[in-house]
C-alpha positions in Angstrom: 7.9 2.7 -14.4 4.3 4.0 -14.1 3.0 2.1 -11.1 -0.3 0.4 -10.8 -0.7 -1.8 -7.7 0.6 -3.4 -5.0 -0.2 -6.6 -3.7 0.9 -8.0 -0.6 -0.6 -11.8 0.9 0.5 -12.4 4.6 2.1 -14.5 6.3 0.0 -17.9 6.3 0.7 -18.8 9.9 -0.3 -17.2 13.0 1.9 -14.7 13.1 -0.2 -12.5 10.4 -1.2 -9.6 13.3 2.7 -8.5 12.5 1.6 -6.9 9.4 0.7 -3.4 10.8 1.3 -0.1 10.6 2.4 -0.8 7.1 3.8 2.2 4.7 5.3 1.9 0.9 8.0 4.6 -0.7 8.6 5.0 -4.0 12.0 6.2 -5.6 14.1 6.6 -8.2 17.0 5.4 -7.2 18.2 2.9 -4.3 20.5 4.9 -2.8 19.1 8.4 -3.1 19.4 9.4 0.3 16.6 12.0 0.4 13.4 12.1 2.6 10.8 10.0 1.1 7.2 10.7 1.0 6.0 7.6 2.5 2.1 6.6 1.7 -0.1 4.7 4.8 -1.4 1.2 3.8 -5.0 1.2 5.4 -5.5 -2.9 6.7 -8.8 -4.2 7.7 -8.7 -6.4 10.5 -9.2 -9.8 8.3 -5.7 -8.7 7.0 -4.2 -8.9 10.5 -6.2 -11.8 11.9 -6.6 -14.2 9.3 -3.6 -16.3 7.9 -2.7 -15.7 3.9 -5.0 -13.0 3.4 -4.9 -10.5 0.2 -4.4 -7.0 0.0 -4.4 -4.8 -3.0 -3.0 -1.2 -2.9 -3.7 1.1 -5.6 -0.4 3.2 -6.8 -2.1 4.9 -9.7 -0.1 8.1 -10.4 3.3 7.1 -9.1 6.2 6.9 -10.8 9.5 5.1 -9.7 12.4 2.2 -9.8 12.2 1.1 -6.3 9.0 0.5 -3.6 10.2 -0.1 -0.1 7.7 -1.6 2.3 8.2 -1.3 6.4 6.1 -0.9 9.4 6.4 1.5 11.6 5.9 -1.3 14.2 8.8 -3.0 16.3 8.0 -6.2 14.5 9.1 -8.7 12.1 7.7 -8.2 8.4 7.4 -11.7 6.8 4.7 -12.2 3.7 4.0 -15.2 1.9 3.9 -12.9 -1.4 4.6 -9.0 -2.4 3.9 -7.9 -6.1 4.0 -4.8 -7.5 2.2 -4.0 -10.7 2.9 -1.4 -13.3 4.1 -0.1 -16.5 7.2 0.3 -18.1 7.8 3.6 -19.6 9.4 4.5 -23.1 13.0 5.5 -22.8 
């Protein structure tokens, strides 16, 4: 799948500051067992401090089956909403 975006909308309650240090991955295959390139997701502080806030990623140029979001963080990831955005590709 040619990637486009990702979307994520915290956590609406006040709990939202456990969004951070956020990364994505992108891969082929679930299981691949290889080192991943992982890509920083850059927050502004409204995205940390205020409940249910948006934020929109660009993934232009990737290509892949699977994103996997984490923090880097000792912390609990919960969103209200994650979407990704993209493409499917001709077989």
């Amino acid at each position: 799948m040619r990637l486009s975006t990702l979307v994520l909308i915290n956590r609406s309650d006040n709990l939202s500051d456990r969004a951070r240090q956020l990364f994505f991955s992108v891969h082929e295959q679930d299981d691949d067992g290889g080192s991943r390139e992982s890509q920083a997701i850059v927050t502004e502080d409204s995205f940390l401090t205020t409940p249910g806030s948006r934020l929109a990623v660009s993934m232009v140029g990737r290509r892949g089956r699977f994103v996997s979001v984490f923090s880097t963080a000792v912390t609990a990831l919960h969103f209200s909403d994650l979407q990704i955005w993209g493409t499917p590709e001709a077989c």
